[in-house]
N, C-alpha and C positions, 0 to 999 in steps of 0.2 A: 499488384492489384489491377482490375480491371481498369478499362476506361470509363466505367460506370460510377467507379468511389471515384476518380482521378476526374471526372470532368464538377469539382465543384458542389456535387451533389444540388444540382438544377433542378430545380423543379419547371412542369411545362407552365404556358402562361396559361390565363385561366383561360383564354378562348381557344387553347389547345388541348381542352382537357381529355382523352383516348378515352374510346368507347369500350368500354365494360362489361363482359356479360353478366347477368345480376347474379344474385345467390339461387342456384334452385330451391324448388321447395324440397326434394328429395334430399339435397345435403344439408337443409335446418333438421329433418328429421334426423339423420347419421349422427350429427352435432351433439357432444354429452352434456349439455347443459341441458337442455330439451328432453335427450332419451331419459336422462334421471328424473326430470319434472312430471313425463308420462309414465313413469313406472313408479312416481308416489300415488301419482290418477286411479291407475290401473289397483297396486297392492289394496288402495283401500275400497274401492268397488270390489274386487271379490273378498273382501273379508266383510262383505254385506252391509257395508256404509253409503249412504247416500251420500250423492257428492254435489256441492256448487261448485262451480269452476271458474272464476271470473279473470275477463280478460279488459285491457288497456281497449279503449274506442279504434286507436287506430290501429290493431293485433286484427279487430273485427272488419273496420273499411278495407284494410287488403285483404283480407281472407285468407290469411294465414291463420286465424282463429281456428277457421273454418278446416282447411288443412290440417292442423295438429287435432282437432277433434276426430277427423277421420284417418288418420294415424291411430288414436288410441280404439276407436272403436274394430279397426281389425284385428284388435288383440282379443276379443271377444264374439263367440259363435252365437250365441242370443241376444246381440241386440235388436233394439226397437227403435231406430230412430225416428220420432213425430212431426211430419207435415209439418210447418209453420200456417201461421194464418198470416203475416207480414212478413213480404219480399225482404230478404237479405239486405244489410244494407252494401253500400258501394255502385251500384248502377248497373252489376251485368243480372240482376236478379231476375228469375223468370217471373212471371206474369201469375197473380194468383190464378187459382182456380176457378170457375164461371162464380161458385156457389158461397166463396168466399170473398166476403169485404178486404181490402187493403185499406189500415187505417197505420196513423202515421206512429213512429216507435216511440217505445214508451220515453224514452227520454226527450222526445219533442214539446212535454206537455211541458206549463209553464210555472212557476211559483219557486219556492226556493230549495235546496239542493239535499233529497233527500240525506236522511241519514245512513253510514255507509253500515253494511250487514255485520254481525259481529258488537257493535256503537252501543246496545242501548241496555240499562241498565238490567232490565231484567230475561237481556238475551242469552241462552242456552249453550249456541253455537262454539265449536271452539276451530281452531287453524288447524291444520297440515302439521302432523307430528313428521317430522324430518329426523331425528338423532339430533338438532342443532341446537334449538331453541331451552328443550329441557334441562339443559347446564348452564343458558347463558343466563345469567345473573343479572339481566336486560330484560328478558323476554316478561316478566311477573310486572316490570314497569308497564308493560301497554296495555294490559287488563285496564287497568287503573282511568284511562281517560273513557269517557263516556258520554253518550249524550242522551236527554230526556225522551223515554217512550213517547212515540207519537200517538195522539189523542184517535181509541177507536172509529177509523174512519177516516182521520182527517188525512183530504190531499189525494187529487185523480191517480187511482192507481190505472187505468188508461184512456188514451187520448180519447177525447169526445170526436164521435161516429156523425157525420156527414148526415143531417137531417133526411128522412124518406131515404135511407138505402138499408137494406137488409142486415140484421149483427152479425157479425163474423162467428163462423164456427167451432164450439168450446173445444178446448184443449181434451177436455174429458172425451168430446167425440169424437175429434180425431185420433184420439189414442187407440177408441174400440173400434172402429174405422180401421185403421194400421194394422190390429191383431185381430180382425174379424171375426169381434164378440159381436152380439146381437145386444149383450144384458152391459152391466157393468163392466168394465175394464179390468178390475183391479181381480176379480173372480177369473176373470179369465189368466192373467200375470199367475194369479194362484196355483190354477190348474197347471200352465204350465210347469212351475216350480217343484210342484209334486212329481208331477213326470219326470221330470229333471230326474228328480231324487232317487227316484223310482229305479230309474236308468242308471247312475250311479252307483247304486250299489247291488245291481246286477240282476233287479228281476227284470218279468217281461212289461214291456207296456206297449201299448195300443200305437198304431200310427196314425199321425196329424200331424199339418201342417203346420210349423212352424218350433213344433217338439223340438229340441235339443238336449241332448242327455247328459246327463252331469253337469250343465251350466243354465242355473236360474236366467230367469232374462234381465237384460239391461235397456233401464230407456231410457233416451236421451230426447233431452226438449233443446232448442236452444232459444235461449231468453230472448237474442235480438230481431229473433222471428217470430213470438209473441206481443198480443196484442193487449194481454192482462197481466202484473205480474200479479196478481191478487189470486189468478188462478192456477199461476205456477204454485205460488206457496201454499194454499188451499190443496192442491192433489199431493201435493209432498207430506203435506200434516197428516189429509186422509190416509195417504197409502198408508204412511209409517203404521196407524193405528191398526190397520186392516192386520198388515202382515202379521204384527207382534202378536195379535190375536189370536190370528192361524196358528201359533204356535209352531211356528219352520223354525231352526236355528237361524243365527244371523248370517250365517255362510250359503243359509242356501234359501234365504229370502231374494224374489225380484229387486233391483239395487235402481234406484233412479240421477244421474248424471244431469244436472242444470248447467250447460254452457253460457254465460252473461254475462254484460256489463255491470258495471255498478248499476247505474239507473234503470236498466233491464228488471232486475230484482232486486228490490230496497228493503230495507232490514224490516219495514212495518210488514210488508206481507211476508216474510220467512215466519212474524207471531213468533209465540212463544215455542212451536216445534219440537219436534224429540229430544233427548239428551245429548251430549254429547260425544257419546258410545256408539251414536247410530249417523250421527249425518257429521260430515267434515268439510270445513271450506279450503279451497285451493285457490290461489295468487298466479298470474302471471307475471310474479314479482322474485327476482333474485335468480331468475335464471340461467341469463349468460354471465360468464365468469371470460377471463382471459384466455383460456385453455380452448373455449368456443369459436376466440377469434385465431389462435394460433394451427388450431387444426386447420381453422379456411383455409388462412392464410398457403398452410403446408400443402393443399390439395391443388394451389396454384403454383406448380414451381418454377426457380430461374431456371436460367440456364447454369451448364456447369460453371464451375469457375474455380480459383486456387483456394486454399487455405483459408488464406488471408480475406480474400471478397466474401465466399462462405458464412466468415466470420462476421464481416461487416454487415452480410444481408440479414444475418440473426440480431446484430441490431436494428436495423433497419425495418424490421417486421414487429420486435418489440415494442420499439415506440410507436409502429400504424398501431398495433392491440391497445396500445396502452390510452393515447389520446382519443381515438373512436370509441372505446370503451364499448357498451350494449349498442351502437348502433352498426353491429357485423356488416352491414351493405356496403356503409361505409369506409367501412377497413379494404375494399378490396379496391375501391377506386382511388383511395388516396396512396394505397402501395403502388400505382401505377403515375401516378402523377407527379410523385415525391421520391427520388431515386434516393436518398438519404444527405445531409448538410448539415448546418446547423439550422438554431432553431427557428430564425426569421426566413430563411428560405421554407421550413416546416409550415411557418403562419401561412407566407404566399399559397401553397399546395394546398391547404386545407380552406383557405377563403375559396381556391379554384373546385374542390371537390364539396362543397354546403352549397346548401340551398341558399338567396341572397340574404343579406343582412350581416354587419360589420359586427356584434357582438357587444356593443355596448349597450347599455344599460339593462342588461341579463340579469334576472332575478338569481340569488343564490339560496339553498335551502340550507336548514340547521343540519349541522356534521356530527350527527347523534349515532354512534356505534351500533344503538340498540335498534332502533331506525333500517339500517342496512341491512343488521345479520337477522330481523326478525323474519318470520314468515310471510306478512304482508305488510303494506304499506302504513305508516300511522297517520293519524286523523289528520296530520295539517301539510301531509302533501298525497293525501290522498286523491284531491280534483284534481292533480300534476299531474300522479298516475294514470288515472283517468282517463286524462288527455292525451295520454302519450311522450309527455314531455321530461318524467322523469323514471328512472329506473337503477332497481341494486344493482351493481354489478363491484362483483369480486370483494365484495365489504366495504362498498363505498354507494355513496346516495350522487348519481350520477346525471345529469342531464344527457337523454338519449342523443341529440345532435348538437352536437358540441360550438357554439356558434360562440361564448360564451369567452372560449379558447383565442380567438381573432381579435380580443381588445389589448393593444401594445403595452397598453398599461398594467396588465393583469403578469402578476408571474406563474400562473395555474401552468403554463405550458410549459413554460420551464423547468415546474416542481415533477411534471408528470415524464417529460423526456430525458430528467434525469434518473426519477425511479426506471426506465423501462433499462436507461442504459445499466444501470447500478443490477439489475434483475442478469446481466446473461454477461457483464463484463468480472463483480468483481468476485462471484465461484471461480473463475482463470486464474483470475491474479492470485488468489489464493491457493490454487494449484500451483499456478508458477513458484508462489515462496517458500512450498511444502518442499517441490522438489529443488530446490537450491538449497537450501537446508541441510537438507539430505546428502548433500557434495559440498558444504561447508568443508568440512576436516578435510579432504583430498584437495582442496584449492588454496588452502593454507599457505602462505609465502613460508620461505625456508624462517626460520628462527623466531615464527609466530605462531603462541599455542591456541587453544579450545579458548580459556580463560581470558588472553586477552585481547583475542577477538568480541567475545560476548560484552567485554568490558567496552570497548570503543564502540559496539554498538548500542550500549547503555541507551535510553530514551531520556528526554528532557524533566518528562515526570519523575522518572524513577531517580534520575541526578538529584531533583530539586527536591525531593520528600527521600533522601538518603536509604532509599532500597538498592537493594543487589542485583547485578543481570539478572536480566532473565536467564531462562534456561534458552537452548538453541531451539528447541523445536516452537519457543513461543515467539520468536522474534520475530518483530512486525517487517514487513518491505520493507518500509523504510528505516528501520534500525538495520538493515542487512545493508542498506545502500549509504548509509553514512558510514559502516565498518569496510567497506568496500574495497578498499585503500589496500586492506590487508589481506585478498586474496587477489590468486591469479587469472585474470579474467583481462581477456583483449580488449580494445574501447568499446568495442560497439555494442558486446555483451556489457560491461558498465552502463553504458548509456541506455542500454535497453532497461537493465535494473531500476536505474534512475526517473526513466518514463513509466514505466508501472507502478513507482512511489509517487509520482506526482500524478497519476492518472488516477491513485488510489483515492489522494488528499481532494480531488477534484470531485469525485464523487460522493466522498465523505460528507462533504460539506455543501452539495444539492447544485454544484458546478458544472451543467452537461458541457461537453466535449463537444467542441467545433470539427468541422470537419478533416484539418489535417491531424489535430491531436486522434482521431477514431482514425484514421486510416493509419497512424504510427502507431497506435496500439494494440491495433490486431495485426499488423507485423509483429508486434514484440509477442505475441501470447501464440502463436503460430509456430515460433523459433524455439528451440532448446539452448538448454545452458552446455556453456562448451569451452574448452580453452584451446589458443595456438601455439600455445610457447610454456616451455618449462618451468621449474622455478628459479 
C-alpha cells in the first residue's frame, strides 16, 4: 500500500481544507442523472406536451436552473425563448429594459404558502411518466393527499407595483414582440407550425424569418423572470385551446415549456387546464443517483498506485458518493480532504468540508419508499424541497448537505459507511469464495474426502436444525474457513481466509472497517489462492 492508506487515513484540519476547483457546469451536463432528466424534458415536448418544469429555489439562485434550461433548449431548432419582465434572481441579472417595470418575484409576496401545482382536488395535471412510477404500487398512494381548491381569486397572484410607475409589460407582448407579430401571438406560433408542417413533409414554402421546417416552435417562459403567474397560466390555458382548435396533430402543435419555482406558478393559476394527454409536470426531484457522484468522482483521478491502494481508493470514493449523497460539489472536496480512516476521522473531514454548524438538532423527514421512488416531492416535504434542503437520491429522501451526519450521537454515518464499504468490498469476497471452491478438491490433505470436508464445514444452523452439508459450491467463507484445517494452504493464505470471513461477519452485521482492517483486506482480495508445500 501506499503511504496514503498507511499514513492513518488523516484527514487535513479543518483550516487546512485544499482549494478545489468546483464542478463545471459542462460536466453536470455530461452527468446521466441530468442527461436522462433532459431527455424526459425533451421526449415529452416533441410529442406535443406542454411542459412545467420546476425547480428547487436554490437550482434557480445559482443558475444552474438556468444552465440546464439552456442545455435542453439546444436540443431544439424552434425555440422561442421570452424576455422576462423580472431580473433573474441571484444578483448578476441585467438591468430590465427602459420600458419595463422590475417588480419583486412572485414569491416575495406575503400570506400563506400556496398550494403546490398537482394539490388540488379537481386538478387535471399529472407527473413525468418515467417507466418507474407505473408498477410502483406507491405511486396511486400520492394521488390520494390533496388540498382544498383555492377560492376564485383568492391571494396576489403578483407582487403589488410601486405606486405612479408604469405596469410591466404582458407576457402576451412580449411573446409577439420575440416573434414579431403585429396581431396575436398565438396566430403567428400557428402559422409557423403549418410551415413547419409544410416543410416536413416536402412541399415548397415561402421564406421567413424565423420558419423552421419540420420543428413546430417551442417557447419557453421562465417563471422566476415573471411578474404574474396568473398570466403564465392564462397563456398556457389559451394556447392549449387555440392549437386543438387549429386541428394540428399533437406532434406538430407549438409546445410551451414553463421553467419555475413552486411559488413562480401555484397550482390556482395552472386552473383547471387541459388534460392530462397534453401538459406534463416535471420535478427537479430524484435526479442524482450515485452513479452521478461516481462518474465525478472518476473524472478526477489518483494517481497510479498498486492493487491494493486501487482497491482501497474505490472504497474510499464509495463512502465520499455515499455520505454526500445529491450534494456532488460536495463529494469532490470532501475526497480531497479525507484520504480514507475510519469513521470519526470521516466526521473530522466532513465538519471541515460543510458549511458551519455541528448537526445537531437536524430535522429528519418520514422514510416513506413511495416518497423517494415517486416522480415528485409529496406534500409534507414539499417547502424542504423547495428550499433546497431536501432531495431523492438513489431511493432515499436525503438532506442535500449532510450536516446532520456530524452529531456523534447519531449512527447515520455509520449505517451509511458501511453500506458504501459493503457496495464494492463484499462482490470480491464473494469472488474470492467462488474461486476457492473451485480448488477445494485439489487442496485436499492426503486421506481427506469431498464428504468430509463439506461435513466439517457444516454451519451452526444447519448442525442445530439437523440438515445436511451443503453442497460445495454453496458454502459460505466462513464454513470454508472453519474446514480449513483440512486443506493445504500456507498460514498466511489461512489467515487470509480467515480475514475475509471476519471482514464478511463485519459487514453483515453494519460493522465498518477501521482503518487497518480495509488496508488488510484489500490485500487479501488483491492476492490469489495458492499453496507452498505438498500434501
Amino acid at each position: 500500500m501506499t503511504d496514503l492508506a498507511r499514513d492513518g487515513g488523516g484527514s487535513a484540519a479543518p483550516d487546512a481544507v485544499p482549494s478545489v476547483p468546483g464542478v463545471a457546469a459542462w460536466d453536470l451536463a455530461r452527468l446521466p442523472g441530468p442527461r436522462r432528466h433532459l431527455d424526459r424534458v425533451e421526449r415529452d415536448l416533441r410529442a406535443g406536451l406542454d411542459c412545467v418544469w420546476y425547480f428547487p429555489d436554490t437550482v434557480v439562485e445559482s443558475g444552474r436552473a438556468e444552465f440546464f434550461l439552456r442545455e435542453l433548449l439546444h436540443r431544439f431548432d424552434g425555440a422561442v425563448p421570452v424576455p422576462g419582465s423580472v431580473g433573474p434572481p441571484g444578483g448578476g441579472a441585467e438591468a430590465p429594459a427602459p420600458d419595463v417595470v422590475a417588480v419583486p418575484a412572485q414569491r416575495a409576496s406575503g400570506g400563506a404558502p400556496d398550494p403546490a401545482p398537482g394539490h388540488v382536488l379537481f386538478d387535471p395535471w399529472h407527473e413525468e411518466d418515467d417507466g418507474f412510477d407505473a408498477d410502483d404500487p406507491y405511486g396511486a398512494l400520492l394521488g390520494n393527499w390533496a388540498a382544498p381548491p383555492a377560492a376564485p381569486g383568492a391571494g396576489p397572484f403578483a407582487a403589488a407595483e410601486p405606486p405612479g410607475t408604469a405596469p410591466a409589460v404582458s407576457l402576451v407582448d412580449r411573446l409577439a414582440k420575440e416573434l414579431g407579430a403585429t396581431g396575436d401571438p398565438l396566430d403567428e406560433l400557428l402559422r409557423r407550425a403549418r410551415r413547419g408542417r409544410r416543410g416536413s413533409e416536402g412541399a415548397d414554402q415561402d421564406e421567413g424569418v424565423g420558419d423552421e421546417p419540420g420543428s413546430p416552435p417551442t417557447v419557453v417562459v421562465r417563471g422566476w423572470e415573471e411578474h404574474s403567474a396568473e398570466e403564465m397560466g392564462q397563456l398556457l390555458r389559451t394556447a392549449h385551446a387555440t392549437f386543438r382548435e387549429a386541428g394540428l396533430p399533437a406532434e406538430r402543435r407549438p409546445r410551451f415549456l414553463f421553467a419555475a419555482r413552486v411559488d413562480d406558478l401555484p397550482a390556482r393559476a395552472l386552473g383547471r387546464g387541459p388534460s392530462p394527454h397534453q401538459v406534463t409536470l416535471h420535478w427537479w426531484w430524484r435526479v442524482w443517483t450515485r452513479l452521478d457522484s461516481e462518474v465525478l468522482l472518476a473524472w478526477r483521478p489518483r494517481p497510479p498506485a498498486t492493487a491494493a491502494q486501487a482497491l482501497y481508493d474505490r472504497v474510499t470514493d464509495s463512502v465520499v458518493a455515499e455520505v454526500c449523497g445529491p450534494d456532488v460539489d460536495r463529494a469532490l472536496v470532501l475526497r480531497e480532504v479525507w484520504r480514507g480512516g475510519d469513521v470519526e476521522s470521516l466526521r473530522r473531514a466532513l465538519a471541515a468540508a460543510l458549511p458551519g454548524g455541528d448537526g445537531r438538532g437536524s430535522r429528519s423527514w418520514p422514510r416513506r419508499m413511495s416518497t423517494a421512488h415517486a416522480s415528485r416531492p409529496s406534500a409534507e416535504i414539499l417547502d424542504d424541497w423547495a428550499s433546497g434542503v431536501v432531495d431523492s437520491w438513489d431511493g432515499h429522501v436525503r438532506p442535500v448537505v449532510a450536516h446532520r451526519l456530524l452529531d456523534p450521537d447519531s449512527p447515520e454515518l455509520r449505517v451509511l459507511v458501511c453500506h458504501a464499504q459493503n457496495r464494492v468490498l463484499l462482490p470480491l469476497i464473494e469472488e474470492a469464495r467462488t474461486s476457492l471452491t473451485e480448488l477445494v478438491p485439489t487442496l485436499l490433505r492426503t486421506g481427506v474426502d469431498l464428504d468430509r470436508f463439506r461435513e466439517r464445514a457444516r454451519s451452526e444452523h444447519r448442525v442445530r436444525n439437523g440438515l445436511p452439508a451443503a453442497p460445495l459450491a454453496e458454502l459460505e467463507i466462513g464454513d470454508l474457513a472453519r474446514a480449513s484445517g483440512y486443506l493445504v494452504l500456507p498460514s498466511d493464505q489461512r489467515d487470509r481466509l480467515w480475514r475475509l470471513s471476519k471482514t464478511r461477519n463485519h459487514l453483515s452485521h453494519l460493522q465498518p472497517l477501521g482503518q487497518e482492517q480495509l488496508v488488510a483486506v484489500t490485500e487479501a482480495l488483491t492476492t490469489d489462492w495458492g499453496t507452498d508445500g505438498g500434501r
